[in-house]
C-alpha positions as CSV (number, residue, x, y, z in Angstrom):
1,X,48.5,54.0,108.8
2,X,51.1,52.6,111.2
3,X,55.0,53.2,110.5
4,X,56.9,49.7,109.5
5,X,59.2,49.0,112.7
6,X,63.0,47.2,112.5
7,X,63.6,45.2,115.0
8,X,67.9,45.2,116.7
9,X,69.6,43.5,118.8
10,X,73.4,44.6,120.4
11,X,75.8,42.2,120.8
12,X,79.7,42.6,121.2
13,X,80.3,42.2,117.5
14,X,77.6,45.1,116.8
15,X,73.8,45.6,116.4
16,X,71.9,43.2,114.2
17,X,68.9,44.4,112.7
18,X,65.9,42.7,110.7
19,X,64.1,45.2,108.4
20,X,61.0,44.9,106.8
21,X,61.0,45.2,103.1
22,X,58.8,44.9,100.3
23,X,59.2,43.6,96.6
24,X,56.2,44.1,94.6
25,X,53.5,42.8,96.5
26,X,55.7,40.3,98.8
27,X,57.2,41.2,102.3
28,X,60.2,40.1,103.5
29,X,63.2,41.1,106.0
30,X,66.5,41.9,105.6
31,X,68.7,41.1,108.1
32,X,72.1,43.0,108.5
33,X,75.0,43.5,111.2
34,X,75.1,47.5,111.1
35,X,75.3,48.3,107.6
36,X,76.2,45.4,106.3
37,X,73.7,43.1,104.8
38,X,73.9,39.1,105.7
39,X,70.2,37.8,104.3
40,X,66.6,38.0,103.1
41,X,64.1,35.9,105.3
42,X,60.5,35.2,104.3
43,X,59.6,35.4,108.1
44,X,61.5,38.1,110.8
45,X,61.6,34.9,113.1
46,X,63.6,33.1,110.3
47,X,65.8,35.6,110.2
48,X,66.6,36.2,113.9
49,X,67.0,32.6,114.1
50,X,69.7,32.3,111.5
51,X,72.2,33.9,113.7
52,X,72.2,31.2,116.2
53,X,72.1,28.3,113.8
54,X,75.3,29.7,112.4
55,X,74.1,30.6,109.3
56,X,76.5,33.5,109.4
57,X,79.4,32.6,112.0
58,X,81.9,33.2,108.8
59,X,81.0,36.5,107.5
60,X,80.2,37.9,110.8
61,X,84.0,36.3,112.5
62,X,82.3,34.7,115.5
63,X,80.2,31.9,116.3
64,X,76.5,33.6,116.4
65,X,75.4,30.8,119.1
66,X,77.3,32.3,121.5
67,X,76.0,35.8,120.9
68,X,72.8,34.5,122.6
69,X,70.7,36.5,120.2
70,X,67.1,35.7,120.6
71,X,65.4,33.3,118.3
72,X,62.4,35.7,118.3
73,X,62.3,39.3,117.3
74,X,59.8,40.6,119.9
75,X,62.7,39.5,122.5
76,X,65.3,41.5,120.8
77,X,67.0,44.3,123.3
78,X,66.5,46.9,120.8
79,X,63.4,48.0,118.8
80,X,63.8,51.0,116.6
């Protein structure tokens, strides 16, 4: 069996991260700015994606768009 893999990403408000969870038989990722969770996402693209739509430009204190955080998780800069 293969370990589960987060994906991260470092930006100059800190390191986003989406980690894989699961909830009784359903998966789904949780994505955070270091410990500090923001969402759950049914997809890990969904989640990465958020950042850049804004979904989070008030709790994180800056406008995610112009972090130019990847829209997909296999481009992130980090993979832990």
């Amino acid at each position: 069996m293969s370990s589960i893999k987060s994906w991260s990403h470092w930006t100059p408000e800190g390191a986003f991260k989406i980690t894989p969870k699961v909830l009784a038989t359903s998966w789904f990722y949780e994505l955070s700015l270091g410990d500090r969770p923001l969402a759950t996402y049914d997809y890990a693209f969904t989640a990465a994606g958020s950042i850049g739509a804004g979904e989070h430009d008030s709790t994180i204190g800056a406008k995610g768009a112009s972090l130019n955080v990847p829209d997909d998780p296999a481009k992130w800069n980090g993979f832990t």
